[in-house]
C-alpha positions in Angstrom: -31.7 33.0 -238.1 -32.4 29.6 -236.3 -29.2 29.5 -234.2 -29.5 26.1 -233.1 -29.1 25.0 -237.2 -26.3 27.2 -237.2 -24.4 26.0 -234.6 -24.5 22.3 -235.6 -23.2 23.7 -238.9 -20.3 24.9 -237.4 -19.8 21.8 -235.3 -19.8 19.9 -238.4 -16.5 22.1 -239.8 -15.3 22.0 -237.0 -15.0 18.1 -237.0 -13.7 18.1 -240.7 -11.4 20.6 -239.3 -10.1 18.4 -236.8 -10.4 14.7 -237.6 -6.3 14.7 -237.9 -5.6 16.3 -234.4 -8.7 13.8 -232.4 -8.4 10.9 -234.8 -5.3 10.6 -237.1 -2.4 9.1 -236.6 0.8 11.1 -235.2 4.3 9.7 -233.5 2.1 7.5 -231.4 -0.7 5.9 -233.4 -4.5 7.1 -233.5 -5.3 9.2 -230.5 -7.7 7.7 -228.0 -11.2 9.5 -227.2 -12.3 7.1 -223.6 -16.6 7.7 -224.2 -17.2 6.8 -220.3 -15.9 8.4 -217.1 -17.5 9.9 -214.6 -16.0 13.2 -212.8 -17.6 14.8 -208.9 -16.2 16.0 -206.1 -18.0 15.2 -202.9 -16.2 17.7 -201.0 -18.4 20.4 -202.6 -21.1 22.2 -200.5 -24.3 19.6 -200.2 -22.0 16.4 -201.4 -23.3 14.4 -204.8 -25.9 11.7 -204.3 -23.5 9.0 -206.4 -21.2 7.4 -205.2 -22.1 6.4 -201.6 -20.0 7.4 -198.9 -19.3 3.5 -197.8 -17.7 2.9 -200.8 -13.8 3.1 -200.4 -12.8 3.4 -204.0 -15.3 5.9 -205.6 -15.8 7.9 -202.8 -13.0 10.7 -203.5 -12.4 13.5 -206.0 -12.4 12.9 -209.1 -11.4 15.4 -211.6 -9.6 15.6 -215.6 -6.6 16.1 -213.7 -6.9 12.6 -211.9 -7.6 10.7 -214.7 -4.4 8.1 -214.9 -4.0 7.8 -218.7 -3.2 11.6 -219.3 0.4 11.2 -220.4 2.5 8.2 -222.3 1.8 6.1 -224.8 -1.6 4.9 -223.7 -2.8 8.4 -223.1 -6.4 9.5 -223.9 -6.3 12.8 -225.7 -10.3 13.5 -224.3 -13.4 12.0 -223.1 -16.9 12.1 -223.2 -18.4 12.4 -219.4 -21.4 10.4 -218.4 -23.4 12.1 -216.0 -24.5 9.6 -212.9 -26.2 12.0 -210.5 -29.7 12.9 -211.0 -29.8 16.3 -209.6 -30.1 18.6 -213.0 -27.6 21.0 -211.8 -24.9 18.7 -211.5 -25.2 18.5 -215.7 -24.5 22.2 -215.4 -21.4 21.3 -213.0 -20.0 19.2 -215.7 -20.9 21.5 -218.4 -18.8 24.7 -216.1 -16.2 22.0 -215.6 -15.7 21.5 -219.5 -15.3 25.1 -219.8 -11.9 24.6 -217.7 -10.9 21.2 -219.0 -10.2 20.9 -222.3 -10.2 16.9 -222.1 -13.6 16.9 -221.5 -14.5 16.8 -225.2 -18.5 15.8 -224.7 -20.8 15.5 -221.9 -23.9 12.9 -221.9 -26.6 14.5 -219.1 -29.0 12.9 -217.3 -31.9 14.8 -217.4 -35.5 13.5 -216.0 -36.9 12.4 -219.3 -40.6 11.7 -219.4 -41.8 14.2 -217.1 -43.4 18.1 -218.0 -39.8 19.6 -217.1 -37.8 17.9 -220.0 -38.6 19.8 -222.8 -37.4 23.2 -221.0 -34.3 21.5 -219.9 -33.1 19.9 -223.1 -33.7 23.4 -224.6 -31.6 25.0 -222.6 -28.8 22.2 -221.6 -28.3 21.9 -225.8 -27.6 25.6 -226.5 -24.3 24.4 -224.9 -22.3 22.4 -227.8 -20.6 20.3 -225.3 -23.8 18.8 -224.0 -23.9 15.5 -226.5 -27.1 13.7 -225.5 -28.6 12.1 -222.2 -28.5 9.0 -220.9 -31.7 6.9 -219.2 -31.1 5.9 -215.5 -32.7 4.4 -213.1 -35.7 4.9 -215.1 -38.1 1.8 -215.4 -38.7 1.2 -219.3 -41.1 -1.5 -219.1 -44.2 -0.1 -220.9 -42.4 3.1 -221.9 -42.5 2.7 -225.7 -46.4 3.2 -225.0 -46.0 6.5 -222.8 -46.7 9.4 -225.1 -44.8 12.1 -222.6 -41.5 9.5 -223.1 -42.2 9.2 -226.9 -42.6 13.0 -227.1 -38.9 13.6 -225.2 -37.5 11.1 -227.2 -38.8 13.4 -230.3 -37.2 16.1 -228.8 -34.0 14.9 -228.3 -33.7 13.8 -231.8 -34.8 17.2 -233.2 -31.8 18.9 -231.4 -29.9 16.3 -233.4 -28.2 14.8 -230.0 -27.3 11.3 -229.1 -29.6 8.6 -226.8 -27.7 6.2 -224.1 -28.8 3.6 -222.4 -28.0 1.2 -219.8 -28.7 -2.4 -218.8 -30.2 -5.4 -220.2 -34.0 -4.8 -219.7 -33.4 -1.3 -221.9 -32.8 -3.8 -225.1 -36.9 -3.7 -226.0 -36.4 -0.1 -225.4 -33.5 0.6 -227.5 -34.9 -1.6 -230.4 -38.8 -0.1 -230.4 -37.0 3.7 -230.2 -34.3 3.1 -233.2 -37.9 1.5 -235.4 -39.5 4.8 -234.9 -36.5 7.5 -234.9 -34.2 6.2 -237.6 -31.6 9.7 -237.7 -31.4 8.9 -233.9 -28.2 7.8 -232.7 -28.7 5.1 -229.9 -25.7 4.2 -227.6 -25.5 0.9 -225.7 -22.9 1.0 -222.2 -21.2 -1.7 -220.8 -21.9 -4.8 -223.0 -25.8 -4.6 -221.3 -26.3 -7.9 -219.5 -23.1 -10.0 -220.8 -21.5 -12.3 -217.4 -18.0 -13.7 -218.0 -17.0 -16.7 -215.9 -14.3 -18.3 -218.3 -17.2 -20.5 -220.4 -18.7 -19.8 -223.3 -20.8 -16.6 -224.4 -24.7 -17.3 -223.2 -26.7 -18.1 -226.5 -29.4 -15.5 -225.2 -26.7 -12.7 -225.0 -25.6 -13.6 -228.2 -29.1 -13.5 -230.0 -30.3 -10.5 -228.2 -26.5 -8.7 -229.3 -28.0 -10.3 -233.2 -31.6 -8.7 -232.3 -30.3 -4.9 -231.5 -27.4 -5.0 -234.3 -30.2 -5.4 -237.5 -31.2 -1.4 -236.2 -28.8 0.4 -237.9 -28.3 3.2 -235.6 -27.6 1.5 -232.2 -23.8 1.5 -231.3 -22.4 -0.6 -228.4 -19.8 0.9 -226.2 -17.1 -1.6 -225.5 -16.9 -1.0 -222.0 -17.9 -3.0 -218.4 -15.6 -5.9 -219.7 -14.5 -6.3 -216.6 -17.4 -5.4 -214.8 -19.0 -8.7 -216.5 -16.7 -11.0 -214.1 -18.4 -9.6 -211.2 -15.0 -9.5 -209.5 -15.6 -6.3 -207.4 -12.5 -6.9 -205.3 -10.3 -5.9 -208.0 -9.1 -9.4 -209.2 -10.5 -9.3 -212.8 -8.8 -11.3 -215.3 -6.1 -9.4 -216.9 -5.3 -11.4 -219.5 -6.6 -9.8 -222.6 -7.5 -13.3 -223.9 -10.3 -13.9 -221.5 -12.6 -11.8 -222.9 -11.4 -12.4 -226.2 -14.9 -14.9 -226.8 -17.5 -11.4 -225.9 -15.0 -9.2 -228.2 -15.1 -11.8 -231.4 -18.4 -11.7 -231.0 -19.3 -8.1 -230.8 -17.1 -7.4 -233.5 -18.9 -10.0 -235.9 -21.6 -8.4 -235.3 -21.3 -4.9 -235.2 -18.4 -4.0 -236.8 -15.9 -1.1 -235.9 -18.7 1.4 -237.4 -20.6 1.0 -234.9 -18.1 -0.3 -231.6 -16.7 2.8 -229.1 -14.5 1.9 -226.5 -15.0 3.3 -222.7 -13.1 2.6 -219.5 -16.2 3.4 -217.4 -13.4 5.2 -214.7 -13.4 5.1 -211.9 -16.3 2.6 -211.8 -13.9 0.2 -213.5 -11.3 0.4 -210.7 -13.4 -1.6 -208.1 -12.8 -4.7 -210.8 -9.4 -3.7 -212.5 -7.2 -0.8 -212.6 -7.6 1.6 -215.8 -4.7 0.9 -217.2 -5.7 -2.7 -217.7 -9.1 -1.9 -218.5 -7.3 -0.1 -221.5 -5.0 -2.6 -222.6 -7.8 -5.5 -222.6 -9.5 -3.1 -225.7 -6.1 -2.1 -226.9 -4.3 -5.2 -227.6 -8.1 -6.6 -229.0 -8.5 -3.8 -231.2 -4.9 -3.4 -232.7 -4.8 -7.0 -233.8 -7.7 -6.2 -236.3 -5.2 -3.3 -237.7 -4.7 0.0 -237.2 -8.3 0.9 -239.6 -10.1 -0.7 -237.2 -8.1 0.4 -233.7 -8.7 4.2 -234.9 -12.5 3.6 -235.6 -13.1 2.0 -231.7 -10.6 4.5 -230.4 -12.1 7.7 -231.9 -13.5 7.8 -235.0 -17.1 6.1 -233.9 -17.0 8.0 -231.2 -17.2 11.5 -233.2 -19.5 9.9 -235.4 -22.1 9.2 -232.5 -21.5 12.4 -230.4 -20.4 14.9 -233.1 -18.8 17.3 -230.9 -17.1 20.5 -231.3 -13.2 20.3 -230.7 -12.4 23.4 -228.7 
């Protein structure tokens, strides 16, 4: 029996199982699935390499239990964890951490794609149904469409049917040359790659290289780094959810809510705004194109893109 077939069969019951209790509505509205935090704890033996020790906000614990929006009406009922470290067996500590933490609903790795020790690693980090996809860091793309060993991995992570993230503006060419040649894989954009807000209008070139990416089918942008995009790292972003308003119309004309996920990108965010604001900039946005569209951006793309097993 091919147990890796199997086992994707069973995750896709289990999400028909489950789309009330993740993605329905209840007392409160849609539940809300945050696609982009980041958990460590750099008291443990041999510290983490990210986030350096000079910087005052990130460098802390940061566990499930710390997260701000556990409880109250703008609670998030799970997340997806994006792996920032490069050491392999911090995926693992995520993946151990999961087991504990129930709001830990996916996990997006970050494994060394590219090199001879991928494939052996994506075998084995994919056995474990939490483990969503990975996501390229700090990995130069220029030329990579043309390396056969990246091509190959890419291949690979497609054939265990998981999920392809990327970051930053010069990963567009990537992104767009990958979704031509694997069209069943499911490519994730973070933090509005290479969008600045200073109060003026949108940059034409963001605009047309948003137009560009949206005609492949299968790239999703993750509606976080909002704040991030003011460049305000002393935590004075605009809170005013009108602002951004001019980066969200235009995402959302051109995407859609099929294909938008919202993330906070905590604790990263907090160095611009706090979470809670982060939230309600999306939020307010979101429900003011009704509650269809709110409960696609809030949860339902988000189990469409990382298919996970509720646990």
């Amino acid at each position: 029996m091919n147990t890796d077939i199997t086992r994707r069969r069973f995750a896709g019951m289990a999400l028909g199982w489950t789309a009330g209790a993740l993605g329905g509505c209840g007392p409160r509205g849609p539940r809300v699935i945050d696609t982009h935090t980041h958990f460590y704890d750099p008291s443990r033996p041999g510290g983490v390499p990210w986030p350096p020790k000079d910087n005052p906000v990130l460098y802390r614990t940061v566990l499930p239990s710390k997260y701000p929006l556990r409880h109250g009406t703008d609670r998030a009922a799970a997340t997806i964890v994006v792996e920032a470290s490069p050491l392999v067996e911090d995926n693992q500590w995520i993946l151990d951490l999961a087991k504990k933490e129930k709001f830990i609903a996916g996990f997006v790795g970050n494994l060394p794609i590219g090199t001879p020790a991928f494939a052996g690693l994506i075998d084995r980090f994919a056995k474990n149904p939490v483990f969503r996809g990975i996501r390229i860091r700090d990995v130069k793309l220029d030329g990579a469409l043309e390396d056969d060993g990246m091509i190959a991995d890419v291949k690979r992570l497609a054939d265990h049917d998981l999920s392809l993230e990327l970051v930053g503006s010069d990963a567009l060419p990537f992104a767009e040359g990958i979704a031509d040649r694997f069209r069943s894989l499911r490519i994730v954009l973070d933090h509005l790659p290479g969008l600045k807000l200073d109060g003026g209008p949108i940059a034409k070139e963001w605009a047309n290289a948003m137009a560009s990416i949206a005609r492949r089918g299968k790239i999703f942008i993750k509606v976080s780094g909002l704040v991030e995009a003011t460049g305000k790292r002393d935590g004075s972003a605009p809170s005013d959810p009108d602002f951004y308003r001019p980066a969200l119309d235009l995402i959302w004309q051109i995407f859609g809510p099929d294909r938008l996920l919202y993330g906070s990108n905590w604790p990263v965010c907090e160095m611009y705004a706090p979470l809670k604001t982060v939230y309600r900039i999306a939020h307010d946005y979101f429900t003011s194109r009704g509650p269809e569209a709110f409960a696609k951006v809030f949860s339902d793309t988000a189990r469409k893109v990382y298919q996970w097993v509720a646990r």
